[in-house]
C-alpha positions in Angstrom: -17.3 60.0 133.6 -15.0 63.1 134.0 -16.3 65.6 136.3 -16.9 68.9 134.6 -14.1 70.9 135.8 -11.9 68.2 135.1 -13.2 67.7 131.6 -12.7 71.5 131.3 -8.5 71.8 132.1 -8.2 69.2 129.5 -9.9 70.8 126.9 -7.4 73.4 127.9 -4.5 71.9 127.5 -6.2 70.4 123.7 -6.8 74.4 122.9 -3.0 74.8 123.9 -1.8 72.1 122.1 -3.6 72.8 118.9 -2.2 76.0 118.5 1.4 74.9 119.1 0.9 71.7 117.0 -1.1 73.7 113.3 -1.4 77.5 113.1 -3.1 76.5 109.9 -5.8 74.1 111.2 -6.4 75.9 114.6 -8.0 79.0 112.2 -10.1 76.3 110.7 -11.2 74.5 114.0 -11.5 77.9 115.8 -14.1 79.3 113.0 -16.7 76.3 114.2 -18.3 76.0 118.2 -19.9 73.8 120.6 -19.4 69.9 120.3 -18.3 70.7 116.8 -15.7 72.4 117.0 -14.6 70.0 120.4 -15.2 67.0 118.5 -13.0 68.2 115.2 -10.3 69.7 117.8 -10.3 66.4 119.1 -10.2 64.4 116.0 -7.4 66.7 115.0 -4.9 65.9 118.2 -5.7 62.0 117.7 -4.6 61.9 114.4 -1.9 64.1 114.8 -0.2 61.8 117.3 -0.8 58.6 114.9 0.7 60.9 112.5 4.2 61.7 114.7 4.6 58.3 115.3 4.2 57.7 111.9 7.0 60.5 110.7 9.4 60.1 113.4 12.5 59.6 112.0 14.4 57.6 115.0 12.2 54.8 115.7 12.3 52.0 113.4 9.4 50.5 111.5 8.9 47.8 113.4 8.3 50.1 116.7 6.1 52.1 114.8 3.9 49.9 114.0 3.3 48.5 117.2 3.1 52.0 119.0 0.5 52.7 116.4 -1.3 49.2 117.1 -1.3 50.0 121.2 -3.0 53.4 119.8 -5.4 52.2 118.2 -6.5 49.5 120.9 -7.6 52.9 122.7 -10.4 53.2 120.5 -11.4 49.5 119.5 -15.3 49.0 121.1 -15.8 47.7 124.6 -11.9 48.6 124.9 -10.4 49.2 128.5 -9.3 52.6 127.9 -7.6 54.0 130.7 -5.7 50.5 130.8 -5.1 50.8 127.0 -4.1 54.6 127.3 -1.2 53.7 130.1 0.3 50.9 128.1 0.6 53.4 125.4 2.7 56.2 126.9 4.2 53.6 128.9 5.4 52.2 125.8 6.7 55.9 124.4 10.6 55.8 123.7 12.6 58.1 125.6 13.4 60.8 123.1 9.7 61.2 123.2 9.7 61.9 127.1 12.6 64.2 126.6 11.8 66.6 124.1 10.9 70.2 123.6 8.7 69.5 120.5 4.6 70.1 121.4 3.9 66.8 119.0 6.1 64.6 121.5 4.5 66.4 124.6 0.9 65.2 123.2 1.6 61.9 122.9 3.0 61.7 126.3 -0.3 63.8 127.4 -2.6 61.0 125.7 -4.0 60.2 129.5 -5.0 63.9 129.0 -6.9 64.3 126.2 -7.8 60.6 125.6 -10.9 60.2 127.6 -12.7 63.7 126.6 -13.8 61.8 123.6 -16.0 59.9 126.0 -17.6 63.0 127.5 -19.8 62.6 123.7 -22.7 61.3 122.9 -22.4 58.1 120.3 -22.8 60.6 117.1 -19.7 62.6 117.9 -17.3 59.5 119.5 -18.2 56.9 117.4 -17.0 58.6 113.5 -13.5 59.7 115.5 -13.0 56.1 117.0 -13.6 54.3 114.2 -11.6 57.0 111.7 -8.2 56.3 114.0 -8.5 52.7 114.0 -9.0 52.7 110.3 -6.2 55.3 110.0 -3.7 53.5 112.0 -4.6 50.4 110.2 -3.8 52.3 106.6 -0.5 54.0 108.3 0.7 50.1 109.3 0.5 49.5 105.7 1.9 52.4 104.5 5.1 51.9 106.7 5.3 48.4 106.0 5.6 49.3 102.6 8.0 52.1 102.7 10.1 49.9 104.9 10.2 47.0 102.1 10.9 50.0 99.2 14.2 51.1 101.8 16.0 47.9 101.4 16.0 48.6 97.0 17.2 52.5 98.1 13.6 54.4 97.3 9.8 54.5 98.3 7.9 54.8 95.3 4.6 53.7 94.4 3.9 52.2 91.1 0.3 53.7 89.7 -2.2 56.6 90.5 -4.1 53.6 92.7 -1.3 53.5 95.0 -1.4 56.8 95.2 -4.8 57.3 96.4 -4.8 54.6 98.5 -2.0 56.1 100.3 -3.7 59.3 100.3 -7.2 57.6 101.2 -5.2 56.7 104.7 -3.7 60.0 105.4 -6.5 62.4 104.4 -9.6 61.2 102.4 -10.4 59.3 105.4 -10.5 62.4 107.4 -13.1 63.9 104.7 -15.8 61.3 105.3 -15.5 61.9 109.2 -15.8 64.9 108.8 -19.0 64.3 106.8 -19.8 62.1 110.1 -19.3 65.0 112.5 -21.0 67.7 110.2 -24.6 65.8 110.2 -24.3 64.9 113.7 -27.2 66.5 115.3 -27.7 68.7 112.2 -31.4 69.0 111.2 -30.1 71.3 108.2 -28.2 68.0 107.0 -31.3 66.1 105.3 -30.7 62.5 103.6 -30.4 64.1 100.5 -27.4 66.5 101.3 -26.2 63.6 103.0 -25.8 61.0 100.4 -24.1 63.7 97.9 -21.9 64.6 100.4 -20.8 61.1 101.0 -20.0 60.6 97.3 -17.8 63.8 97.5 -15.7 64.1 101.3 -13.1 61.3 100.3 -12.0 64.0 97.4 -12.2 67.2 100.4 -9.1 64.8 102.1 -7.5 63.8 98.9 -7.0 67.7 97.1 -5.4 68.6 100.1 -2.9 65.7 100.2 -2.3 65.9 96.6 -1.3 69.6 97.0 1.3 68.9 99.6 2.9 65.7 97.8 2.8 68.5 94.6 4.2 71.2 97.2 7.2 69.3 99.2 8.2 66.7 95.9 11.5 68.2 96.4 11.9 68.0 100.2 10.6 64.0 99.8 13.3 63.3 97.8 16.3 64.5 99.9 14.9 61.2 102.3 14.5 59.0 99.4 10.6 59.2 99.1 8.7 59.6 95.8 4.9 59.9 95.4 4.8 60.7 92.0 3.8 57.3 90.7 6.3 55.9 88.2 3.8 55.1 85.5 3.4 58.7 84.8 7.4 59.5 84.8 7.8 56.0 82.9 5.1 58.3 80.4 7.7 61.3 80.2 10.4 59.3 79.3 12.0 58.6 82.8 13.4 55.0 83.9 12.2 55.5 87.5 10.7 58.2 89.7 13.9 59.1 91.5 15.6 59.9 88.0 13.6 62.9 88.0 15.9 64.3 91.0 19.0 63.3 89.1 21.3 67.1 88.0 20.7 66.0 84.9 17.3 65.2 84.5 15.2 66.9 82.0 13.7 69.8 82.9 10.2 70.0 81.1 10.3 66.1 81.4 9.6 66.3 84.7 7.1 69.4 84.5 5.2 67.6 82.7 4.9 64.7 85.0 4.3 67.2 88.1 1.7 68.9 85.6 -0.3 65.5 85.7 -0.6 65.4 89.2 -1.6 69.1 89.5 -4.6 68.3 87.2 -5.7 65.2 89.3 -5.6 67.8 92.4 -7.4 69.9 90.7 -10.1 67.4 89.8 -10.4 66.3 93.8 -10.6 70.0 94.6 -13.4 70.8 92.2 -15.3 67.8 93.6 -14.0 69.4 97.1 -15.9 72.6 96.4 -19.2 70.5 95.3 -19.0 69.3 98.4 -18.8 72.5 100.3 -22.0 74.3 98.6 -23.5 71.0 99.8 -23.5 72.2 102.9 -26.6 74.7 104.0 -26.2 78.1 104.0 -27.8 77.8 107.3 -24.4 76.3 108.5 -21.9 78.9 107.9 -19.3 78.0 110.5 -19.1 75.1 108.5 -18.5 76.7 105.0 -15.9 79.2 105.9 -14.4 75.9 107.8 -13.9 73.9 104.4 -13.7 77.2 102.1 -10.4 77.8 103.9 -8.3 75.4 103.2 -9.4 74.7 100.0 -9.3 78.3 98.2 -5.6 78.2 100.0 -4.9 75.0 97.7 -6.4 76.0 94.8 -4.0 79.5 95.0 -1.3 77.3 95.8 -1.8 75.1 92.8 -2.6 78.7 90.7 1.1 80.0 91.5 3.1 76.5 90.7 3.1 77.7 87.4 4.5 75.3 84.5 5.8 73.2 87.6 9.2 74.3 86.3 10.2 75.7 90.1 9.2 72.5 92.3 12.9 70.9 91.9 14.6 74.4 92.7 15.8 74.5 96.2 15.6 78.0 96.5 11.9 78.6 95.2 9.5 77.3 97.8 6.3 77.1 96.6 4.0 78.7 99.8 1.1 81.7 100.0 1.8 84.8 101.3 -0.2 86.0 104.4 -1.7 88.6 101.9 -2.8 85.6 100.5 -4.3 84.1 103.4 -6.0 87.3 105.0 -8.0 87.8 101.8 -8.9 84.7 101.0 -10.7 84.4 105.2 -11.7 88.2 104.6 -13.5 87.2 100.9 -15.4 84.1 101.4 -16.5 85.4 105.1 -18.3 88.0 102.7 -19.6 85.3 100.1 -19.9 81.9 101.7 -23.4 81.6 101.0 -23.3 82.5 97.6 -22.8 79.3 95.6 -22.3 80.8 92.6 -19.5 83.6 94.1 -17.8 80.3 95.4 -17.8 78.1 92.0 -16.6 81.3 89.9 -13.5 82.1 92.2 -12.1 78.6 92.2 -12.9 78.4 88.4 -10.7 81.9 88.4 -7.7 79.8 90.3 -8.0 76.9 87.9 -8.0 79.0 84.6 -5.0 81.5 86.1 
């Protein structure tokens, strides 16, 4: 057991790291309090180191997968943990102990905020242990995948199932733990909430993932990564996905495809929403928490247009801070009104 002042400097360095790691999240996390918000901050660091190691762009899959297999023995029940947590950095390449960048200086600092998720009772530890073991488990896949798709020159995925399984291990996992870690010692959360809540959280994860595939199509492509599945751009006339990045490649051809993935976002973000005014009014922190992000995806999705720009390398599709600053400023006025909520995103979707 940590002693409480120790448990306290290590919460400090998670409150540091968050805010060097995601401006963006760390105004979601810091609208909620008390084991909440710790738990979620927590979550949040965890899966953000799965998530460098996943990215890194030096170490080879094969090292990947085993540093993300030595992370996720962390978590596994009845696991040694301190043991498990010192293999791990142990087992950190060099470029990770030698680097500037705040996502390599928390995976070296896993000793640090590792064991804080033991200072929880069962309802808060249990949903984030068993989400990164899942989550590493679905990132394994992922790379082993991409890895095979290197050797014939592209990572592509074939049909809208690959796509949302892919997206199920990156974000729609992250939607029912945080269903998990919103009814945890809620008495405002009844059954009934619950169970409609848990047929809605994998789509919270998934709107938001579909909005940055949408978002960064073009920056995928300069490393040879395509999520757009091919049967859609086989449907708009293209041989493959990577002939849509070709100088020649038709222009409203490949609108069109992007266009059918903006309307499967916006289907997840509708259900997204549902979700949301699921929650009670009587947890507010909450709201604003998931209003956030999702009213800044729904006006992302608004300004994309006909799709025509996401191939231009000079026209990045990205709110304003205008953008941002209402959109906390408006919903911390309406959160509790459901109606207010449904008619503004139905304003977004009909721009």
């Amino acid at each position: 057991m940590l002693k409480l002042q120790d448990a306290k400097s290590r919460f400090e360095y998670a409150d540091k790291m968050l805010l060097l790691v995601s401006r963006t999240f760390a105004l979601n996390i810091n609208r909620l309090s008390g084991n909440l918000r710790k738990s979620v901050l927590l979550s949040y660091l965890y899966l953000r180191i799965a998530d460098t190691l996943e990215d890194d762009s030096v170490l080879p899959a094969k090292e990947k997968i085993h540093l993300l297999g030595l992370f996720s023995d962390i978590f596994q029940k009845d696991a040694d943990v301190e043991e498990k947590t010192d293999i791990f950095v142990k087992s950190l390449p060099a470029h990770f102990l030698h680097s500037d960048d705040p996502n390599y200086d928390l995976c070296c600092h896993a000793k640090t905020v590792v064991p804080l998720l033991w200072t929880f009772d069962r309802s808060y530890s249990e949903p984030i242990a068993d989400t990164v073991v899942e989550m590493t488990q679905g990132m394994a896949d992922s790379i082993r995948q991409m890895d095979a798709s290197f050797e014939k020159g592209w990572f592509v995925l074939e049909t809208m199932s690959d796509l949302s399984r892919y997206c199920y291990y990156v974000a729609g996992i992250v939607g029912k733990l945080l269903t998990r870690l919103f009814s945890a010692n809620n008495s405002a959360i009844d059954e009934k909430r619950l169970q409609k809540m848990k047929t809605l959280d994998v789509s919270f994860g998934l709107a938001l993932q579909l909005v940055n595939i949408i978002k960064d199509v073009r920056e995928d492509s300069e490393r040879r990564v395509c999520f757009v599945p091919e049967m859609i751009c086989h449907c708009h006339g293209f041989e493959d996905a990577p002939s849509m990045f070709l100088p020649e490649a038709d222009k409203k051809a490949r609108a069109s495809v992007m266009k059918e993935l903006v309307a499967e976002a916006w289907k997840h973000l509708a259900d997204a929403i549902e979700y949301t005014v699921t929650i009670p009014r009587r947890n507010p922190q909450i709201r604003l928490f998931c209003l956030w992000p999702l009213f800044m995806a729904a006006k992302n999705l608004s300004i994309m247009g006909d799709c025509s720009h996401l191939f231009d390398k000079d026209h990045k599709v990205k709110i304003s801070r205008d953008d941002v600053k209402q959109i906390v400023k408006s919903t911390t006025l309406h959160f509790y009104s459901n109606s207010w909520i449904r008619k503004e995103f139905e304003k977004w979707r009909d721009a």
